[in-house]
CHARMM-style PDB file with segment names, atoms N, HN, CA, C and O in Angstrom:
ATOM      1  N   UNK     1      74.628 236.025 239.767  1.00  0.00      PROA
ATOM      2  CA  UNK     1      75.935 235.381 240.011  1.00  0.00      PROA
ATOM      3  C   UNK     1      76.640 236.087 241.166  1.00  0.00      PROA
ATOM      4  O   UNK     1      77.345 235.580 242.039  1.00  0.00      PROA
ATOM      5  N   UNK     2      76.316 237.304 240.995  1.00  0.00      PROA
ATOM      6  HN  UNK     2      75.743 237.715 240.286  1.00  0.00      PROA
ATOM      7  CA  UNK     2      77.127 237.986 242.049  1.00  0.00      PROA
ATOM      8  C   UNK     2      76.832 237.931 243.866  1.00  0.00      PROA
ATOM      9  O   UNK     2      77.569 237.882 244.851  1.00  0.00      PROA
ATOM     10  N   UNK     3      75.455 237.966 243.659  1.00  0.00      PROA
ATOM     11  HN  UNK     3      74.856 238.006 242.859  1.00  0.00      PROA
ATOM     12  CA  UNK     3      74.827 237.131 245.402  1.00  0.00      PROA
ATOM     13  C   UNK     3      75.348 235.706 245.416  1.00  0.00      PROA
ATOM     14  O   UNK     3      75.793 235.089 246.384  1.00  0.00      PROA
ATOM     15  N   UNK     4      75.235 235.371 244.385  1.00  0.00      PROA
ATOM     16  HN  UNK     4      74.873 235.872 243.599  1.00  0.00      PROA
ATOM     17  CA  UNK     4      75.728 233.886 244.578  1.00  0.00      PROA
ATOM     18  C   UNK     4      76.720 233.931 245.526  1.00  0.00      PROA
ATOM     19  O   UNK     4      76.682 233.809 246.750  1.00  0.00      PROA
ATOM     20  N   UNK     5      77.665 234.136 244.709  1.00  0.00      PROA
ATOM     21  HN  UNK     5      77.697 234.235 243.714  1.00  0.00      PROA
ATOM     22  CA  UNK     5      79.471 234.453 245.176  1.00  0.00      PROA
ATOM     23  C   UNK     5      79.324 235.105 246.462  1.00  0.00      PROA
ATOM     24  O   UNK     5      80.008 234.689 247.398  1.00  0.00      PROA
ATOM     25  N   UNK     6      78.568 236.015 246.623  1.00  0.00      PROA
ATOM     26  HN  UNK     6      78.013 236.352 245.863  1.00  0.00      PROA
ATOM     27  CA  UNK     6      78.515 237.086 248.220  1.00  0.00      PROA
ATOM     28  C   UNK     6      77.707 236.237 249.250  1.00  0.00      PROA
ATOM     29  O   UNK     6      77.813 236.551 250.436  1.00  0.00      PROA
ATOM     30  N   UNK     7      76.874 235.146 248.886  1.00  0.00      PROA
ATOM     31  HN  UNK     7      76.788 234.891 247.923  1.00  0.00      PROA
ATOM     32  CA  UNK     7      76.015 234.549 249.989  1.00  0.00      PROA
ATOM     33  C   UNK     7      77.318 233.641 250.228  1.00  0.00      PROA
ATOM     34  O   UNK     7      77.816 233.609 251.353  1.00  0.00      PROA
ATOM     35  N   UNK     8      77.918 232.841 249.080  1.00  0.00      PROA
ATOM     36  HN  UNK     8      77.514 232.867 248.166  1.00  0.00      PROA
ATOM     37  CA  UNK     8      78.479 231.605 249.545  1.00  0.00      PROA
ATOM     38  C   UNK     8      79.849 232.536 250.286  1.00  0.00      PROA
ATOM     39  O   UNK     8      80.060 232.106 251.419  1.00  0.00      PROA
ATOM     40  N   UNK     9      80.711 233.582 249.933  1.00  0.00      PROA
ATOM     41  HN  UNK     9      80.540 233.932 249.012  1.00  0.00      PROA
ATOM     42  CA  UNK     9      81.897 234.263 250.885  1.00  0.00      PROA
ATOM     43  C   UNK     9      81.039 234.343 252.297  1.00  0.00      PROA
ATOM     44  O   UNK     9      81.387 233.609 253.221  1.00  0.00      PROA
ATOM     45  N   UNK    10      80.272 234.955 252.407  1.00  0.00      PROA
ATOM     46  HN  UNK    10      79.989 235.552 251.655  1.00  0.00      PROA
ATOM     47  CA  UNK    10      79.395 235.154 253.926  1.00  0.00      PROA
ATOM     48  C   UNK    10      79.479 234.200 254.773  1.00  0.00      PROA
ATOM     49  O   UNK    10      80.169 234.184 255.792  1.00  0.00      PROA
ATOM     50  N   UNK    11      78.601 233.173 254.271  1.00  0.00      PROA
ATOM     51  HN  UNK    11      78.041 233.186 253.443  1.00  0.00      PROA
ATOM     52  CA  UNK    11      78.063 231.929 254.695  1.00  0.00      PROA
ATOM     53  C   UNK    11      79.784 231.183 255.224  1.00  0.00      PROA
ATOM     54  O   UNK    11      79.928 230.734 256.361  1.00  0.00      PROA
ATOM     55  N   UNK    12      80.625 231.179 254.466  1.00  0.00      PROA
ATOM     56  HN  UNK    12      80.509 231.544 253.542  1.00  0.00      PROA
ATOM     57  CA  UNK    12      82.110 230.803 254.710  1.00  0.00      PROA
ATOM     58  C   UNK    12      82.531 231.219 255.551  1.00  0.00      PROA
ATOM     59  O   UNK    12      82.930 230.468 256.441  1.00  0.00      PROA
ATOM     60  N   UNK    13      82.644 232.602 255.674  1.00  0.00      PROA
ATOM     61  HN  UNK    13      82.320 233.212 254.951  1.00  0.00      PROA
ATOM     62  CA  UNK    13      83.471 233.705 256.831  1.00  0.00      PROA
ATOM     63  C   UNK    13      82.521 233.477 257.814  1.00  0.00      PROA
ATOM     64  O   UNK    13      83.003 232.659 258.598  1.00  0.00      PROA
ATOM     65  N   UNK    14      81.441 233.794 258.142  1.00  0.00      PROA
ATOM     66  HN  UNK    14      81.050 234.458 257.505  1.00  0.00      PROA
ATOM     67  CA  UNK    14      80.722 233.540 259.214  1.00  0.00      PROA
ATOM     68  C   UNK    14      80.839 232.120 259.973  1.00  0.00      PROA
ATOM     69  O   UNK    14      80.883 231.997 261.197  1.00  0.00      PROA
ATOM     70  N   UNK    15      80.885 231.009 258.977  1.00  0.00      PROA
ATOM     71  HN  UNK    15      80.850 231.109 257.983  1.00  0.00      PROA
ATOM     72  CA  UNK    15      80.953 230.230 259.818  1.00  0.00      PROA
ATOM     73  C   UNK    15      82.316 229.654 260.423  1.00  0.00      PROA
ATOM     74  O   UNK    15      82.244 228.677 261.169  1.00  0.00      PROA
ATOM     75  N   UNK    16      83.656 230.271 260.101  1.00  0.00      PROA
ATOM     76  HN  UNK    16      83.714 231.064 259.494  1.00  0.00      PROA
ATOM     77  CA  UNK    16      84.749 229.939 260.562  1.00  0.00      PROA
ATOM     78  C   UNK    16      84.658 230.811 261.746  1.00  0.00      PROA
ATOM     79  O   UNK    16      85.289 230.499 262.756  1.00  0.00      PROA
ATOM     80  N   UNK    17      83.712 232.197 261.707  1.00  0.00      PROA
ATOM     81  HN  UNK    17      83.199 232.450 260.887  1.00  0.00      PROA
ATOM     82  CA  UNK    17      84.182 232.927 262.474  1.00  0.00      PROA
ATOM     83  C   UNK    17      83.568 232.736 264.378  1.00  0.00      PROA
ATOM     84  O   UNK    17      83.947 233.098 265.492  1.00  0.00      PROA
ATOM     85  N   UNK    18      82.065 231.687 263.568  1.00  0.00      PROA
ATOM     86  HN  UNK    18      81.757 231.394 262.663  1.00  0.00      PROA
ATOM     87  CA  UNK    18      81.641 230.845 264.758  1.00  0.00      PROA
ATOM     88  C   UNK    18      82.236 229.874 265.163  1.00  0.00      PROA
ATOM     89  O   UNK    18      82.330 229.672 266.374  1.00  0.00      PROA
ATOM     90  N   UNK    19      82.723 229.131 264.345  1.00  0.00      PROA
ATOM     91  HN  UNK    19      82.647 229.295 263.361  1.00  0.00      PROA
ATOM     92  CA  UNK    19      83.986 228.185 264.448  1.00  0.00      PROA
ATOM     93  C   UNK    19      84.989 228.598 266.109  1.00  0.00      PROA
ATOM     94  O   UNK    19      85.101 228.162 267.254  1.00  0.00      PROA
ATOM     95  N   UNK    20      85.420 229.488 265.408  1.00  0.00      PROA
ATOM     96  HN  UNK    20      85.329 229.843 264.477  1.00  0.00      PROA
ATOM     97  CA  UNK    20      86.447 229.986 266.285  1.00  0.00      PROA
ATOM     98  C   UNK    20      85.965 230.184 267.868  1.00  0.00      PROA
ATOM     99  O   UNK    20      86.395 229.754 268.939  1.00  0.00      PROA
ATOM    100  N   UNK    21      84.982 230.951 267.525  1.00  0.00      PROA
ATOM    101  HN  UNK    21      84.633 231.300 266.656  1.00  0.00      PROA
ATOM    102  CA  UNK    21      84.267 231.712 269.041  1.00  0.00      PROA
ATOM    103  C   UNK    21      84.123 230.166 269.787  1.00  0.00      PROA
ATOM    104  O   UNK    21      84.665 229.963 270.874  1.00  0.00      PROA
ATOM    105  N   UNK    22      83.554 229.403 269.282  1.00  0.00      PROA
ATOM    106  HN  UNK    22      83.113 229.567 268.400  1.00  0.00      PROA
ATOM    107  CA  UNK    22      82.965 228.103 270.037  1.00  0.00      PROA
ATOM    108  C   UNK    22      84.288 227.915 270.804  1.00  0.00      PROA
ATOM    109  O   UNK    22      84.352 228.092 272.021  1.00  0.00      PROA
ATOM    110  N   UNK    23      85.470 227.506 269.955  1.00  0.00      PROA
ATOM    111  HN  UNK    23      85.418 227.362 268.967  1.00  0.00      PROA
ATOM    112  CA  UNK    23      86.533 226.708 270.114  1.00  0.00      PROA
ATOM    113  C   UNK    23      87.380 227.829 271.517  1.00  0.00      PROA
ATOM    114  O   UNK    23      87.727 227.500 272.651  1.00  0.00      PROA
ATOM    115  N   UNK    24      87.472 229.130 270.837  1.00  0.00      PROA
ATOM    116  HN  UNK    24      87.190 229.397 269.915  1.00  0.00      PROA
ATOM    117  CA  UNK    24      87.504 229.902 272.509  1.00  0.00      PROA
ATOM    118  C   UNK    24      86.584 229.685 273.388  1.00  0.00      PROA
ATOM    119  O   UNK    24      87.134 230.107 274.405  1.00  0.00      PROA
ATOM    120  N   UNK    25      85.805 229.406 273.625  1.00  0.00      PROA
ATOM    121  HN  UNK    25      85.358 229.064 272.799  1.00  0.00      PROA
ATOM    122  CA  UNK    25      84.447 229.885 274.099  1.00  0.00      PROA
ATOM    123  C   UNK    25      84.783 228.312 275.095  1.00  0.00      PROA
ATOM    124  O   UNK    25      84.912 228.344 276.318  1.00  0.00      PROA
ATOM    125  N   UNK    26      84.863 227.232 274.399  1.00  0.00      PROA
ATOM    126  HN  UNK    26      84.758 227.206 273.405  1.00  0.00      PROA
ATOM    127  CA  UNK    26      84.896 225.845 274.901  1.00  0.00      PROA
ATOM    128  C   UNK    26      86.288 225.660 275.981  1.00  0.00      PROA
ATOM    129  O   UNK    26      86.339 225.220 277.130  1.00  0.00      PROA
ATOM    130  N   UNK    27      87.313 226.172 275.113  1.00  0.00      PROA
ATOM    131  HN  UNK    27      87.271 226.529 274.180  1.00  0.00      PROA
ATOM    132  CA  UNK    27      88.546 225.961 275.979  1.00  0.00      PROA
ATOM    133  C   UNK    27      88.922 226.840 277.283  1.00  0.00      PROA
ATOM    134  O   UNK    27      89.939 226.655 277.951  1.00  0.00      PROA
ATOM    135  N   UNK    28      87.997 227.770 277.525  1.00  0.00      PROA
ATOM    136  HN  UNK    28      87.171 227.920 276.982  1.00  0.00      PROA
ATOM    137  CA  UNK    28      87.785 228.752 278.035  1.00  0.00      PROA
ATOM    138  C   UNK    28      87.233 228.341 279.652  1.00  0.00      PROA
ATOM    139  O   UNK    28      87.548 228.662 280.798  1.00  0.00      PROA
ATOM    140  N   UNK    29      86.232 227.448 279.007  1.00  0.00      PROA
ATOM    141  HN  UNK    29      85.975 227.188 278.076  1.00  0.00      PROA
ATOM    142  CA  UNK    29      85.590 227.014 280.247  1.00  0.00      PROA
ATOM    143  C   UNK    29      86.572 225.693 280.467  1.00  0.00      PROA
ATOM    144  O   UNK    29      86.534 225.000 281.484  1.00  0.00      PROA
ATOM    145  N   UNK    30      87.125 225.551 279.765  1.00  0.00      PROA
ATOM    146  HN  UNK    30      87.157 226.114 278.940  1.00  0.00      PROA
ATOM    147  CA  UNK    30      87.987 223.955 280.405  1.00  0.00      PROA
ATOM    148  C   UNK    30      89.141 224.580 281.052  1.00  0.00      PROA
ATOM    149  O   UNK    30      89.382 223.981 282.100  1.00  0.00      PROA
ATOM    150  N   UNK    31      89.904 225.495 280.853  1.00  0.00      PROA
ATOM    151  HN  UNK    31      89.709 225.982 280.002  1.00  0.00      PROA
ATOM    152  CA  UNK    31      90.448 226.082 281.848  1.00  0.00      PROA
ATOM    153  C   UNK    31      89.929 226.686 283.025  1.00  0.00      PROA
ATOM    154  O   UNK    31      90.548 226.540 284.078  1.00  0.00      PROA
ATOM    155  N   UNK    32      88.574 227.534 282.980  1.00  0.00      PROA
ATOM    156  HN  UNK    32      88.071 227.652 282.123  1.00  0.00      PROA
ATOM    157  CA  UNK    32      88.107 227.653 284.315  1.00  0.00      PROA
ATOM    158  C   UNK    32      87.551 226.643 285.085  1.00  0.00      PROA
ATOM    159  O   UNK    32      87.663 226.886 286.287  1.00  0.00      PROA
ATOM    160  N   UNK    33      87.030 225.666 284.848  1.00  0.00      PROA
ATOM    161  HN  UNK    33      86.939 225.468 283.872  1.00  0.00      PROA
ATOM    162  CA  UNK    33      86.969 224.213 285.223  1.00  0.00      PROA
ATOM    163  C   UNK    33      88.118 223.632 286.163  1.00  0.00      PROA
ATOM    164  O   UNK    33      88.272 223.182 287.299  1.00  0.00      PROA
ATOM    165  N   UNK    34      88.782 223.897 285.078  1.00  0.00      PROA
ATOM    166  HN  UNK    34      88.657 224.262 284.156  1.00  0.00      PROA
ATOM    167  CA  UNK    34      90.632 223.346 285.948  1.00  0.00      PROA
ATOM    168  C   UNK    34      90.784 224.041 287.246  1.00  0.00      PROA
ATOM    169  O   UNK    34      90.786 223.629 288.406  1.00  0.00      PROA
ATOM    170  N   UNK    35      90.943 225.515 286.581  1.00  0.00      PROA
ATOM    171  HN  UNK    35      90.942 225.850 285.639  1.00  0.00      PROA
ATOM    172  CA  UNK    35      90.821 226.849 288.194  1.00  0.00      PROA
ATOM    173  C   UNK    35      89.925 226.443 289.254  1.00  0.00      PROA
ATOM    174  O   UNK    35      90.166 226.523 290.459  1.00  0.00      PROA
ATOM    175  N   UNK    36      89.002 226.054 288.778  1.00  0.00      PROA
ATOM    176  HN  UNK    36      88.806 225.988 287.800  1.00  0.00      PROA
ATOM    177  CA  UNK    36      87.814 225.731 289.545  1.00  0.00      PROA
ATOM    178  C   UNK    36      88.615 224.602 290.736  1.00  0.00      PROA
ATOM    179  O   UNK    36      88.821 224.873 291.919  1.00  0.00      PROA
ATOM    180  N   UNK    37      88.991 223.242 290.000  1.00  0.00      PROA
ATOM    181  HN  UNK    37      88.823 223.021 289.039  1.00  0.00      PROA
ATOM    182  CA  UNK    37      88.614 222.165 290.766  1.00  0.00      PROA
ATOM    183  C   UNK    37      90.244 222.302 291.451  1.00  0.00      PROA
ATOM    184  O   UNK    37      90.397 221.417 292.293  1.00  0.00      PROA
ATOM    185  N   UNK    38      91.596 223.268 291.279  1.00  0.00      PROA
ATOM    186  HN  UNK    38      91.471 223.987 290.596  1.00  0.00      PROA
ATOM    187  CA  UNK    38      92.540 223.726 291.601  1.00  0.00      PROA
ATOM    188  C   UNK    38      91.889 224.120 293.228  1.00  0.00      PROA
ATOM    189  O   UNK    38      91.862 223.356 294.193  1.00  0.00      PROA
ATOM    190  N   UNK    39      91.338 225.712 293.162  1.00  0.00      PROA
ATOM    191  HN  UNK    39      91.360 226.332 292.378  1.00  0.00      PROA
ATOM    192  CA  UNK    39      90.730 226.101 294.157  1.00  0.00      PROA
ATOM    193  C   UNK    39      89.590 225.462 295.448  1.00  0.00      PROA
ATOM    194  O   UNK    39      89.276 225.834 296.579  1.00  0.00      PROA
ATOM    195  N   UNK    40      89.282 224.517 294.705  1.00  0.00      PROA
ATOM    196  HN  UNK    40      89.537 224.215 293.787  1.00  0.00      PROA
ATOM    197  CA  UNK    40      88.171 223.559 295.234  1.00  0.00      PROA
ATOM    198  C   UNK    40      89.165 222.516 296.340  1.00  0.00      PROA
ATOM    199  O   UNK    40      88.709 222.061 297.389  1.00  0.00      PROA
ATOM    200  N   UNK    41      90.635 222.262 295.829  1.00  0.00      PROA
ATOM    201  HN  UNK    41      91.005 222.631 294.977  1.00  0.00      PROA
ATOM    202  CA  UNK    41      90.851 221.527 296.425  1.00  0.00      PROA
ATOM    203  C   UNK    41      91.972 222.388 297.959  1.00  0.00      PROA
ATOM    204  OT1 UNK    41      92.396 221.690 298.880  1.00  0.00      PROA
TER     205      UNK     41
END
């Protein structure tokens, strides 16, 4: 019972915590994108 509970907390936290990174990770480049096509012009 107790892995149970510790795989499924893991499996939870980990994946919000990829969650997150993506969602920085994504908006990140849509602002340098912006910089980008700013400078470009």
């Amino acid at each position: 019972v107790i892995a149970t509970i510790y795989d499924r907390g893991l499996f939870k936290s980990d994946f919000v915590v990829i969650h997150i990174f993506l969602a920085m990770y994504h908006e990140q480049r849509r602002i340098y994108h912006q910089i980008g096509m700013i400078i470009n012009q």
